[in-house]
LUMSE-859318 format. One line per field, with one value per atom (N, C-alpha, C): x, y, z; chain; residue in three letters; residue number from 0. Coordinates in Angstrom, 2 decimals. Layout:
! residues N
x <- (X, ...)
y <- (Y, ...)
z <- (Z, ...)
c <- (A, ...)
r <- (ala, ...)
k <- (NUM, ...)
//
This chain:
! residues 181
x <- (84.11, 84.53, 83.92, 83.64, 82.40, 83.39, 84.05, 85.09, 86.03, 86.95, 87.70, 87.82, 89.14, 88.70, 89.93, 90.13, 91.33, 92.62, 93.61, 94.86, 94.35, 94.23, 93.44, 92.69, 91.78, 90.26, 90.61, 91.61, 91.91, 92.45, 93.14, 94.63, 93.42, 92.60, 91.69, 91.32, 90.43, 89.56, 90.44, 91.52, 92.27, 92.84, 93.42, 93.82, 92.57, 91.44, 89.95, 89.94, 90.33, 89.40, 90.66, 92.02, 93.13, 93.28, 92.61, 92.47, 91.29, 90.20, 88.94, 88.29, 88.90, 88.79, 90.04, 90.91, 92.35, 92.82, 93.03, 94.06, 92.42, 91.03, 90.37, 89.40, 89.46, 88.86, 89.85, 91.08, 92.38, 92.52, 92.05, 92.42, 93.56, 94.36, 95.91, 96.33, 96.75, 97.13, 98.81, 98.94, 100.83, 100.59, 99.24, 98.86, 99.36, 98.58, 98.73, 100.50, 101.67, 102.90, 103.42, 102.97, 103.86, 102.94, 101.94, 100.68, 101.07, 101.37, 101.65, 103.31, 103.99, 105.58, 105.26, 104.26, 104.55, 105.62, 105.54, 106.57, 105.44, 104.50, 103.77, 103.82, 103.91, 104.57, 103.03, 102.12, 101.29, 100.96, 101.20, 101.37, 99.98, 99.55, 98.21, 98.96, 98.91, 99.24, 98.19, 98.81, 98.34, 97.89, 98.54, 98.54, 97.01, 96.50, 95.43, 95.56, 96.32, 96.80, 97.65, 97.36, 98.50, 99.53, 99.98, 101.46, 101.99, 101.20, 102.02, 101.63, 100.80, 100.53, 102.00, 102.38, 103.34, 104.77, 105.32, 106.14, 105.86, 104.95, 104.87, 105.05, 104.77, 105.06, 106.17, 107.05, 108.85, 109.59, 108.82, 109.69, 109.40, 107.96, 107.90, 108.44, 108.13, 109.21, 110.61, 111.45, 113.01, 112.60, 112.11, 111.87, 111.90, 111.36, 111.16, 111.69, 112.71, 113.98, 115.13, 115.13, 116.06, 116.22, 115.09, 114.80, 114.89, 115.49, 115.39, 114.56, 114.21, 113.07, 112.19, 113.62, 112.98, 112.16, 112.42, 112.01, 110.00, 110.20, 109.48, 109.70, 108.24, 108.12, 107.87, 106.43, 105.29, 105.08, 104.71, 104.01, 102.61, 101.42, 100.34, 100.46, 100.25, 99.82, 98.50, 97.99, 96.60, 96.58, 95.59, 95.12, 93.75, 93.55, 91.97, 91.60, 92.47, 92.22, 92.50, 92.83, 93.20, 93.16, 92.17, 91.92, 90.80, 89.81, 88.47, 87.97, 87.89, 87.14, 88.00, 87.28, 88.27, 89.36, 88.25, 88.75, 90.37, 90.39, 91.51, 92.94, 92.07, 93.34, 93.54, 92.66, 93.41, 93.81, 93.90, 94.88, 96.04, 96.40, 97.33, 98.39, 97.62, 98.45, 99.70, 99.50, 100.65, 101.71, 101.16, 102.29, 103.24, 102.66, 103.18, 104.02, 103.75, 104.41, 105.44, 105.14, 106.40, 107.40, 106.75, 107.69, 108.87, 108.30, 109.18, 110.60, 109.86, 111.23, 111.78, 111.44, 111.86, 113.28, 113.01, 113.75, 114.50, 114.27, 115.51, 115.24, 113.64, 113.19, 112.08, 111.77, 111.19, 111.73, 110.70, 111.64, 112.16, 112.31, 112.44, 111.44, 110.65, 109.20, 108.31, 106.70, 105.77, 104.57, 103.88, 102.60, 101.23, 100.59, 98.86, 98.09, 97.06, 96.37, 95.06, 94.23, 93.09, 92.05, 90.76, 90.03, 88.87, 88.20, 86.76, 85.69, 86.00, 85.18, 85.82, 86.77, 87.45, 86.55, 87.10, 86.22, 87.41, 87.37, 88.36, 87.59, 88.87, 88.23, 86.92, 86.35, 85.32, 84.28, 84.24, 83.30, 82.08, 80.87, 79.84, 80.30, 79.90, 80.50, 79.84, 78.90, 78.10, 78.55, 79.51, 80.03, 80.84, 79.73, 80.72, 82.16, 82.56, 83.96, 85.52, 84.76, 85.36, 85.59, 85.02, 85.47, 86.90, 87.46, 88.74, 89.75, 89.45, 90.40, 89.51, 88.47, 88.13, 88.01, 89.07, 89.44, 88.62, 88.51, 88.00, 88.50, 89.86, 90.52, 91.02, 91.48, 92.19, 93.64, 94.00, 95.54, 96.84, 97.91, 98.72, 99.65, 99.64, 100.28, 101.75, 102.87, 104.47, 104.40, 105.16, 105.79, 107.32, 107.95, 109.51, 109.15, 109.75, 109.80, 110.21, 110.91, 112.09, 110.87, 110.30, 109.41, 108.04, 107.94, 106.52, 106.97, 108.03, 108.75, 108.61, 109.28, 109.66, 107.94, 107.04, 105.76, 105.34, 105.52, 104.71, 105.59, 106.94, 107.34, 107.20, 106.85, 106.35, 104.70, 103.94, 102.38, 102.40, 101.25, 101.23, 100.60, 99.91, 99.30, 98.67, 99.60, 99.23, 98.19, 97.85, 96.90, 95.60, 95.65, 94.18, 93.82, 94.72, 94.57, 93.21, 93.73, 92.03, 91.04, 90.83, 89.88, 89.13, 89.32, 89.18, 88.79, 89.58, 89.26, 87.14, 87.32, 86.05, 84.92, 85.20, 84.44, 83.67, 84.98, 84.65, 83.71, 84.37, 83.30, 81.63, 81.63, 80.32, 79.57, 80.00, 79.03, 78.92, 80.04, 79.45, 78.58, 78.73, 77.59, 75.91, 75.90, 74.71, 74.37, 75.19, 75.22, 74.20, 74.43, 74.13, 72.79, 71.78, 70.05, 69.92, 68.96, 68.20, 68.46, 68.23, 68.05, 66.60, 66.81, 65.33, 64.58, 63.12, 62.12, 61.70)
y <- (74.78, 73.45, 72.45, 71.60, 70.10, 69.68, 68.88, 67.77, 67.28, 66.94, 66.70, 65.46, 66.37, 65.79, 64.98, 63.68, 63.07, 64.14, 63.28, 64.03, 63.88, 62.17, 62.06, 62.53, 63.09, 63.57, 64.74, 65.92, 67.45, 66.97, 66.08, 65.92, 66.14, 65.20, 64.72, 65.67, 66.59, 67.51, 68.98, 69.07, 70.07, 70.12, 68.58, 68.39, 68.39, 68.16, 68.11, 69.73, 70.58, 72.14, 72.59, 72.17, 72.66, 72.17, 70.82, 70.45, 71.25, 71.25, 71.26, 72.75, 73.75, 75.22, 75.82, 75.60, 76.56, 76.17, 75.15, 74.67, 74.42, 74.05, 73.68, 74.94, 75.93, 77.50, 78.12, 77.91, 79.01, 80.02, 79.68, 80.85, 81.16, 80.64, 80.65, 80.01, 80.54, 79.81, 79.46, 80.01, 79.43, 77.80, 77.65, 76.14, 74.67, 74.95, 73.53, 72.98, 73.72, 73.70, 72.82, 73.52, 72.76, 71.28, 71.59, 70.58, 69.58, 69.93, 68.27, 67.87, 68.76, 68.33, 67.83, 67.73, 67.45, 68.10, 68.90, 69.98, 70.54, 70.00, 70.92, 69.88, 70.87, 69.71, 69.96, 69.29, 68.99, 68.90, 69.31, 68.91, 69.13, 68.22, 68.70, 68.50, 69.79, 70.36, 69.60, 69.08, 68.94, 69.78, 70.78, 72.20, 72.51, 72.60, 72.98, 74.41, 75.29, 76.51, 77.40, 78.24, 79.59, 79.10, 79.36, 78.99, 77.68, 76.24, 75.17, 75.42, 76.20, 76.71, 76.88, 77.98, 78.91, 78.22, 77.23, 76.31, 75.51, 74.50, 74.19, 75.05, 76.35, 77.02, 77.06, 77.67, 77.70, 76.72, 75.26, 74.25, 73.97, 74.78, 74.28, 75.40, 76.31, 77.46, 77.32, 76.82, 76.48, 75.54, 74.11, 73.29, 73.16, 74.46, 74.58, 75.31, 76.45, 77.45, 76.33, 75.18, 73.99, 73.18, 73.08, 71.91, 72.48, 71.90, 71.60, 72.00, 73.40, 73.57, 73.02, 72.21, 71.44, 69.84, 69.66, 68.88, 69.35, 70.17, 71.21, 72.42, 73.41, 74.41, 75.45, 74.62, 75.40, 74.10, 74.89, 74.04, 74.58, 73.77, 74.26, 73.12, 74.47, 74.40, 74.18, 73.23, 73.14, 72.85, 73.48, 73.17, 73.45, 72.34, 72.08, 71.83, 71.81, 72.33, 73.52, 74.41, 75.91, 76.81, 77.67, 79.21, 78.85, 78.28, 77.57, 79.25, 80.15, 81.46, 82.39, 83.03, 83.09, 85.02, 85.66, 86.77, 86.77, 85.46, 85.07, 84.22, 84.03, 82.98, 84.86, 85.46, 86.59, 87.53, 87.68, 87.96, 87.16, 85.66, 84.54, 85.33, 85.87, 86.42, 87.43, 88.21, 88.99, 88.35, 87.54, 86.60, 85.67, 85.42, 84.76, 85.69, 86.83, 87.59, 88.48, 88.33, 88.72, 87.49, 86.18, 84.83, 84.97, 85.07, 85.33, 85.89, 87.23, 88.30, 88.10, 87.59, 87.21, 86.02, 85.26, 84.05, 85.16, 85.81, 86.38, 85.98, 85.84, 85.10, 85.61, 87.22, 88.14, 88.43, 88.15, 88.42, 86.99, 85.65, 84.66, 83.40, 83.78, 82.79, 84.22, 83.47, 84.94, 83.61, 84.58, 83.29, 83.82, 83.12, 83.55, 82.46, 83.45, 82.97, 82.17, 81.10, 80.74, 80.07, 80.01, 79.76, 79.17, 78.50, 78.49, 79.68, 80.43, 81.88, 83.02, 83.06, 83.96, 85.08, 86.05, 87.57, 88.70, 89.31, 90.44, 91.61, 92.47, 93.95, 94.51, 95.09, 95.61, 95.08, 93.44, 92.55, 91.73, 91.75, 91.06, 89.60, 88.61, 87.11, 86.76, 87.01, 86.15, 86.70, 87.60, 88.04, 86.91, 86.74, 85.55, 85.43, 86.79, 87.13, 86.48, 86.12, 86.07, 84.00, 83.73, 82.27, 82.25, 83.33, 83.15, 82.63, 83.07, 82.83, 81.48, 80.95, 80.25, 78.28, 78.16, 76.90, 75.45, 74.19, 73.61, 73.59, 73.83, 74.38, 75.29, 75.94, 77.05, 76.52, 77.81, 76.70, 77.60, 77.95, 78.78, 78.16, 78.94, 78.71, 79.36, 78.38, 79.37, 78.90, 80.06, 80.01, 80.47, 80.12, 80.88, 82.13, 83.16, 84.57, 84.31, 83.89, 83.60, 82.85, 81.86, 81.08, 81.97, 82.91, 83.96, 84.48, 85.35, 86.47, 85.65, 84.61, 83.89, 83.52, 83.09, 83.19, 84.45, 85.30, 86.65, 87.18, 87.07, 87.58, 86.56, 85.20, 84.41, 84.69, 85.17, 85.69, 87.03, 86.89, 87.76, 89.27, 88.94, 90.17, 89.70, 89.60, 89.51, 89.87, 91.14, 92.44, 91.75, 91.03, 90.78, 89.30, 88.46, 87.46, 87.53, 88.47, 88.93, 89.03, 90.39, 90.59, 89.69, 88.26, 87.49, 86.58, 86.55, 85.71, 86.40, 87.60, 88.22, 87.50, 87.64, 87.58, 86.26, 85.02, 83.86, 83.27, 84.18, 83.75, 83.83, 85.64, 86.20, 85.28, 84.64, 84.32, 82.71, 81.82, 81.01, 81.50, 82.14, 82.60, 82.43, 83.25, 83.04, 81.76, 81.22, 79.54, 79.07, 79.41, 78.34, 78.30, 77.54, 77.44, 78.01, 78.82, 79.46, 78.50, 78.62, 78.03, 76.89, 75.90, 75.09, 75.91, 75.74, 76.26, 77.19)
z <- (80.36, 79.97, 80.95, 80.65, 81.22, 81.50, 82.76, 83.46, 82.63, 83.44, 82.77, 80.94, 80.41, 79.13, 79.16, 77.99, 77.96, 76.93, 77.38, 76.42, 74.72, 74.48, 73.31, 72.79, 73.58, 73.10, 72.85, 73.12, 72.97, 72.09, 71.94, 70.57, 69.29, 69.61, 68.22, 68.05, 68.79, 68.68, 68.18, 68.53, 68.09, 66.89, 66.07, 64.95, 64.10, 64.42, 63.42, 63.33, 64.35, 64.05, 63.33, 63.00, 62.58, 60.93, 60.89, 59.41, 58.87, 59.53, 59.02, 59.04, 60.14, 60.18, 59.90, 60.36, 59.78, 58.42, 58.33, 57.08, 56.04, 56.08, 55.24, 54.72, 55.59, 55.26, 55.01, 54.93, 54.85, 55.04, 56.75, 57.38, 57.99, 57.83, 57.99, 56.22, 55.30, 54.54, 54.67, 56.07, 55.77, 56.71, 57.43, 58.05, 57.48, 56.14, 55.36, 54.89, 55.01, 54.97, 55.85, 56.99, 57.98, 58.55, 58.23, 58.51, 57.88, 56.52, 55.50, 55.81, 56.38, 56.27, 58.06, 58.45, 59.74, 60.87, 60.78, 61.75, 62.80, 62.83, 64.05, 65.16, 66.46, 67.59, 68.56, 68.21, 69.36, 70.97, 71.66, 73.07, 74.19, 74.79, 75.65, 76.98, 77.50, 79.33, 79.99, 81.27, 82.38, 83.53, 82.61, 84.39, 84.33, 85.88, 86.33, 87.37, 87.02, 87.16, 86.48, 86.20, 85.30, 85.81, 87.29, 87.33, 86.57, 86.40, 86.23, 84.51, 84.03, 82.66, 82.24, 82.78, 82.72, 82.83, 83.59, 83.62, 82.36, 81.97, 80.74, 79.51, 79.86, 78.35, 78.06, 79.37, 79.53, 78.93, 79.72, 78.80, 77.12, 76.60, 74.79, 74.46, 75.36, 74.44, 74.26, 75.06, 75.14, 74.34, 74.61, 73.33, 71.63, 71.28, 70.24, 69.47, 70.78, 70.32, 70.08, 70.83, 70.82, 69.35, 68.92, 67.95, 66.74, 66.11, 64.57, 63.46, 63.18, 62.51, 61.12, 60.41, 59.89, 59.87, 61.80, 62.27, 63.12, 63.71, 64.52, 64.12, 63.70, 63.16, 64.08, 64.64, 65.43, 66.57, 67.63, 68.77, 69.14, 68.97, 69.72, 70.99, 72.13, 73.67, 74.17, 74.12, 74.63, 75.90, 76.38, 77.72, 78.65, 78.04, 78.43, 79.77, 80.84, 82.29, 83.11, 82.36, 82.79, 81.69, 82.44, 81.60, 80.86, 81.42, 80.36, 79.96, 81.44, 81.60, 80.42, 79.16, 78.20, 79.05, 79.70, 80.05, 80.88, 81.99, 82.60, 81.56, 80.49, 79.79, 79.16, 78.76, 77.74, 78.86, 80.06, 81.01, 80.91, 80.97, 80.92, 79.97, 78.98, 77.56, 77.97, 79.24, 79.16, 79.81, 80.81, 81.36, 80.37, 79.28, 78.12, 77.50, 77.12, 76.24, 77.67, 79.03, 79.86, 79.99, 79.80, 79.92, 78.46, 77.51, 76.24, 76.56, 77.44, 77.16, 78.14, 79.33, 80.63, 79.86, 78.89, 78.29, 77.34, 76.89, 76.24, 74.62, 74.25, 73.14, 72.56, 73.01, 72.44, 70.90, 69.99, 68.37, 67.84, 68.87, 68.28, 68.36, 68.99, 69.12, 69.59, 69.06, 69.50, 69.57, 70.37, 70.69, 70.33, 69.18, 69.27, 69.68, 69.99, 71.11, 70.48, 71.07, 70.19, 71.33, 71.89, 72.85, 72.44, 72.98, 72.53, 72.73, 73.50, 73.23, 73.38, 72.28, 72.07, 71.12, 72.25, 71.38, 71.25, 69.83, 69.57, 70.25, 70.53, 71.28, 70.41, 70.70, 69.93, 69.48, 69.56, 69.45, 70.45, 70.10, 70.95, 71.13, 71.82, 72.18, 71.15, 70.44, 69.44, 68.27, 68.20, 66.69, 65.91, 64.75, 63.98, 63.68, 63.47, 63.13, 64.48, 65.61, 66.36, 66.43, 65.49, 64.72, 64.86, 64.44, 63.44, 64.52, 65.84, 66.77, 67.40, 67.38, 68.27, 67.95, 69.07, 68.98, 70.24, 69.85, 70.54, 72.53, 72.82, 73.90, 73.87, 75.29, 75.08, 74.49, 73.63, 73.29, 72.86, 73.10, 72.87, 71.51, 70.73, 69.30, 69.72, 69.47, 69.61, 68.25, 67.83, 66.21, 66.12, 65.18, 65.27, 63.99, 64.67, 63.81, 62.81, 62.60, 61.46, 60.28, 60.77, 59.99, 59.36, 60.29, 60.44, 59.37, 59.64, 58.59, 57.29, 57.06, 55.71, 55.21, 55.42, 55.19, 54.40, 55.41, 55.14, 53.80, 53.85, 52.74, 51.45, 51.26, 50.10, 49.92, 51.06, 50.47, 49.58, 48.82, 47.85, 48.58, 49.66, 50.07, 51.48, 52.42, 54.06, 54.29, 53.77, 54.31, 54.51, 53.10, 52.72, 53.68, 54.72, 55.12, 56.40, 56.82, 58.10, 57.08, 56.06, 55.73, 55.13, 54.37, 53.95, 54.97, 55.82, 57.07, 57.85, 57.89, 58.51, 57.35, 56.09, 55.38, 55.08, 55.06, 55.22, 56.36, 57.70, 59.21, 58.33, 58.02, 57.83, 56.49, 55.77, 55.06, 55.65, 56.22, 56.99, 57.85, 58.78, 59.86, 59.16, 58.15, 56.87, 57.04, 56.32, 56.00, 57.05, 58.29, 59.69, 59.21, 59.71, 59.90, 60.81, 61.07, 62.01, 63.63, 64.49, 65.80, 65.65, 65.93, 66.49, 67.05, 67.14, 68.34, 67.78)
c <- (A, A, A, A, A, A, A, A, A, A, A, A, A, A, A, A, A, A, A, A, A, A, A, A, A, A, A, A, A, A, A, A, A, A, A, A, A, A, A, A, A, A, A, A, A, A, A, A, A, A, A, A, A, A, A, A, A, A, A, A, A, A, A, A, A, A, A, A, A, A, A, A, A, A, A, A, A, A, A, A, A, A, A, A, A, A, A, A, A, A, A, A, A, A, A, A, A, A, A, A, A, A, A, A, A, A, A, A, A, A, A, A, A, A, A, A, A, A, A, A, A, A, A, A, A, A, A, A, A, A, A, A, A, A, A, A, A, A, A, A, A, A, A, A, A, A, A, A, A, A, A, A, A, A, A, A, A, A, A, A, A, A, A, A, A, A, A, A, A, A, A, A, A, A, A, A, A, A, A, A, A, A, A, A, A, A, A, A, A, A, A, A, A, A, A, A, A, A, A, A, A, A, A, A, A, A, A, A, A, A, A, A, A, A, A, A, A, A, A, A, A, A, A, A, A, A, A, A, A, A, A, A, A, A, A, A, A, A, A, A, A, A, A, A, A, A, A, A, A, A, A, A, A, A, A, A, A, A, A, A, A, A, A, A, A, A, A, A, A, A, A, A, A, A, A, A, A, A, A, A, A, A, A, A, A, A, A, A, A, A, A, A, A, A, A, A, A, A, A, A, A, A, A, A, A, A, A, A, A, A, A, A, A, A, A, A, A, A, A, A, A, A, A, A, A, A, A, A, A, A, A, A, A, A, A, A, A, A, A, A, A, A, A, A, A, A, A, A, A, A, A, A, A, A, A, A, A, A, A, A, A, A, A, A, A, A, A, A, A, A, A, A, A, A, A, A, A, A, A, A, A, A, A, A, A, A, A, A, A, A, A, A, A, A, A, A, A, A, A, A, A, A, A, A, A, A, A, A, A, A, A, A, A, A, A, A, A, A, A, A, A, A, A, A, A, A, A, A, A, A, A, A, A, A, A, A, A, A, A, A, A, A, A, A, A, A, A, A, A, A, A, A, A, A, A, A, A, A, A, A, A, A, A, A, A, A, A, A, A, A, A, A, A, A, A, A, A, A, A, A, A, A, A, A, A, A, A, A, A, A, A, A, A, A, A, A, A, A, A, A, A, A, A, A, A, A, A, A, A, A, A, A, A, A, A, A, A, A, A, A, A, A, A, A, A, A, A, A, A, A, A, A, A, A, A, A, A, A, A, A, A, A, A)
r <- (unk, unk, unk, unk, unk, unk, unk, unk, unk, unk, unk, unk, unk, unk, unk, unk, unk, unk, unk, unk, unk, unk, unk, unk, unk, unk, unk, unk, unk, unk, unk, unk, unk, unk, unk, unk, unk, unk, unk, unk, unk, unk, unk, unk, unk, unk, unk, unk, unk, unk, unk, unk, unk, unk, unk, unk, unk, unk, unk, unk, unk, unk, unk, unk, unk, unk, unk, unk, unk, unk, unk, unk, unk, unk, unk, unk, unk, unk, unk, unk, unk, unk, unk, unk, unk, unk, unk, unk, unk, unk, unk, unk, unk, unk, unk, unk, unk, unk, unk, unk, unk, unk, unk, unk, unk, unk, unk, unk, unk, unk, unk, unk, unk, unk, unk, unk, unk, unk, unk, unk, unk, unk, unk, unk, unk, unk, unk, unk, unk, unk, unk, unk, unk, unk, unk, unk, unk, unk, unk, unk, unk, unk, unk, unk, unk, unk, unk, unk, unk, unk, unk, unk, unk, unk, unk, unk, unk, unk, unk, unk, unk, unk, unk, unk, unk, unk, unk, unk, unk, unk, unk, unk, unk, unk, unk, unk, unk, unk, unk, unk, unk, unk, unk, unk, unk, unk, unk, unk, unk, unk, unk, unk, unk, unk, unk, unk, unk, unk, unk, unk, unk, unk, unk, unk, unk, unk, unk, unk, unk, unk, unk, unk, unk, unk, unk, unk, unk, unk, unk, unk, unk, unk, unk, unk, unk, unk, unk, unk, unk, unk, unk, unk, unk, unk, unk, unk, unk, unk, unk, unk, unk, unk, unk, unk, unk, unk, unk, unk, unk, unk, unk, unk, unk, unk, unk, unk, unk, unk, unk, unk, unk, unk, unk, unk, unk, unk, unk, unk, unk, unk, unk, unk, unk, unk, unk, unk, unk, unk, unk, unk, unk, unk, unk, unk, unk, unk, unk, unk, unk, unk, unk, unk, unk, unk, unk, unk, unk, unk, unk, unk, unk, unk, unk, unk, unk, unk, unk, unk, unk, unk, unk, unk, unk, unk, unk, unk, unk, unk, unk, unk, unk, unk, unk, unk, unk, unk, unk, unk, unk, unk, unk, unk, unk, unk, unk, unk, unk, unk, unk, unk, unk, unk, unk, unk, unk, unk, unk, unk, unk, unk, unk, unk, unk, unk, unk, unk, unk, unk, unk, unk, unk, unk, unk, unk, unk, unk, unk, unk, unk, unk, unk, unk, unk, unk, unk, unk, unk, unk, unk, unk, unk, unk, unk, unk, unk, unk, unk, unk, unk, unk, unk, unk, unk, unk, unk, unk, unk, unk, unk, unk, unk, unk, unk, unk, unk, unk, unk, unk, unk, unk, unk, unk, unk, unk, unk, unk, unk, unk, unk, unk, unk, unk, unk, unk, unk, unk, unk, unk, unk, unk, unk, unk, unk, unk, unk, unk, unk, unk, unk, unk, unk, unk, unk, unk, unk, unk, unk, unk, unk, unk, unk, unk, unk, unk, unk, unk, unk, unk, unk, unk, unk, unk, unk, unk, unk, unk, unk, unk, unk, unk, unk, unk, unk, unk, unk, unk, unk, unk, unk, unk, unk, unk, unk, unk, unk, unk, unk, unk, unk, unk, unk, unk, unk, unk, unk, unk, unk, unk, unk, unk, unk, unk, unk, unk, unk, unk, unk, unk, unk, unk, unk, unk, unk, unk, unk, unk, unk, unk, unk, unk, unk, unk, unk, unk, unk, unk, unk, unk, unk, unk, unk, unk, unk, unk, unk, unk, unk, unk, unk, unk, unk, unk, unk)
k <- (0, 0, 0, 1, 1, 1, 2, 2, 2, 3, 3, 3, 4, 4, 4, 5, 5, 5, 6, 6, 6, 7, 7, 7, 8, 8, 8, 9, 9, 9, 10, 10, 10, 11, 11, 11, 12, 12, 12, 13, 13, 13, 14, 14, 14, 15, 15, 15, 16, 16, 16, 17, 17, 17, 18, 18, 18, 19, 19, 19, 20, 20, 20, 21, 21, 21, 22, 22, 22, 23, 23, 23, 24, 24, 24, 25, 25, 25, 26, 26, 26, 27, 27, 27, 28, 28, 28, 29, 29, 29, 30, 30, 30, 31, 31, 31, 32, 32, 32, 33, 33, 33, 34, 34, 34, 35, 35, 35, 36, 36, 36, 37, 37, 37, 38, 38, 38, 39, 39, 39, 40, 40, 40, 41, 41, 41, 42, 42, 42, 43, 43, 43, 44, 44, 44, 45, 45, 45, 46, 46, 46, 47, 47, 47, 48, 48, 48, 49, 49, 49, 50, 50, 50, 51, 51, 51, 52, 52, 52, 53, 53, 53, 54, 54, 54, 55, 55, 55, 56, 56, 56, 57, 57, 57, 58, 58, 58, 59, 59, 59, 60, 60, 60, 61, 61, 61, 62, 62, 62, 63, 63, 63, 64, 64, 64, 65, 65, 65, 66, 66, 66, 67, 67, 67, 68, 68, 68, 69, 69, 69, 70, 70, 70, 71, 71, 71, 72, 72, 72, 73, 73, 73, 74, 74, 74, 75, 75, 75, 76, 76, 76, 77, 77, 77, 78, 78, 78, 79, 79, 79, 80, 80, 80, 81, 81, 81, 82, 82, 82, 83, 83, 83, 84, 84, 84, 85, 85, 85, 86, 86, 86, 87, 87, 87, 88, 88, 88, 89, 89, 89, 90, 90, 90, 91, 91, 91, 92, 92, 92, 93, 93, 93, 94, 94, 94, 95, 95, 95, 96, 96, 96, 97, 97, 97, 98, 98, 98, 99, 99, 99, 100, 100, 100, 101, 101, 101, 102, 102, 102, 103, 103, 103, 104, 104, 104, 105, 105, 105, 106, 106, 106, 107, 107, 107, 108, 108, 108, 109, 109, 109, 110, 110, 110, 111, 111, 111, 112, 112, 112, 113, 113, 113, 114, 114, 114, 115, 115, 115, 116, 116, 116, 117, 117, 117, 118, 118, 118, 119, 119, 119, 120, 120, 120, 121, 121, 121, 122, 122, 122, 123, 123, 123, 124, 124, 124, 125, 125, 125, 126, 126, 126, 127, 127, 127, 128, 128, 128, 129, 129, 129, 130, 130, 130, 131, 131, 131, 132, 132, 132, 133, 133, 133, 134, 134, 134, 135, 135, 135, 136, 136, 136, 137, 137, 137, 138, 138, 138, 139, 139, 139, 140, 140, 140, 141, 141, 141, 142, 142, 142, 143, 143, 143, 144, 144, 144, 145, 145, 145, 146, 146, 146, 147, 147, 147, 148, 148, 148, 149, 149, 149, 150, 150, 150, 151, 151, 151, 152, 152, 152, 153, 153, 153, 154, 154, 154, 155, 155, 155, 156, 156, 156, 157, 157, 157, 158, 158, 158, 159, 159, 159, 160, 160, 160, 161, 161, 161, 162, 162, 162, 163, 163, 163, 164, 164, 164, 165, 165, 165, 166, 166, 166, 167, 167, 167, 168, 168, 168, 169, 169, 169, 170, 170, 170, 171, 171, 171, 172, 172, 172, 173, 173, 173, 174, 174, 174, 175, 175, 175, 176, 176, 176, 177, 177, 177, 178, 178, 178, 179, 179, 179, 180, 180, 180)
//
């Protein structure tokens, strides 16, 4: 990540890759729900360390176990001054998923993860497929289970939501033009 960025400038840049790659490729098709009812709670961190990461997550996670779900659904966590290096933020990940249960909120919020060079196990950094996770900041998605569950059981076939997802990367990838030069 190039110096520091504004709060604005992640806000913008995160709601453009969330209209325009998640909710406009449907790669999440449970996105556009809470997107149009406005229940997604935005927030860009200040922390310039895991630890003050990690304090900010504490408070959106209680936050969002707090609130009103038909007010607040989902919170994305961005934070575009810590964990740019994607290997250390997907280390960050167990501390997240030990902060959960540490709160007693394992099973009632769960967090996915999304980076700008985010790579799945088994994948080269240049594998197109690895789109699906990759966001303009690093940024932690909390969701409520309850909301996850109720999704998955109104889709017609979960299963097919990755595979569809790989497929969409790979024929965009196609799409691209060759490199200049």
């Amino acid at each position: 990540m190039e110096g520091p960025v504004s709060k604005e400038d992640a806000l913008a840049a995160t709601r453009g890759w969330l209209e325009r790659d998640v909710i406009g490729l449907n790669l999440c098709p449970f996105a556009a729900a809470v997107h149009d009812a406005g229940q997604i709670r935005y927030v860009v961190s200040d922390a310039e360390s895991p630890v003050a990461l990690r304090d900010h997550l504490i408070e959106e996670i209680l936050f969002l176990n707090a609130a009103d779900a038909t007010q607040i659904d989902t919170t994305l966590l961005i934070h575009p001054r810590v964990l740019g290096d994607f290997l250390e933020f997907n280390d960050f990940l167990d501390v997240a998923e030990d902060t959960l249960r540490q709160l007693g909120l394992d099973g009632v919020i769960q967090i996915a993860s999304f980076h700008p060079d985010y790579q799945f196990a088994e994948t080269t950094p240049e594998d197109v497929t690895n789109r699906t996770n990759r966001s303009p900041y690093p940024t932690l998605h909390l969701l409520r289970e309850s909301s996850v569950e109720r999704a998955v059981a109104e889709h017609p076939d979960v299963s097919e939501i990755s595979r569809r997802n790989i497929e969409t990367m790979r024929r965009l990838g196609r799409l691209q033009p060759p490199p200049a030069g």
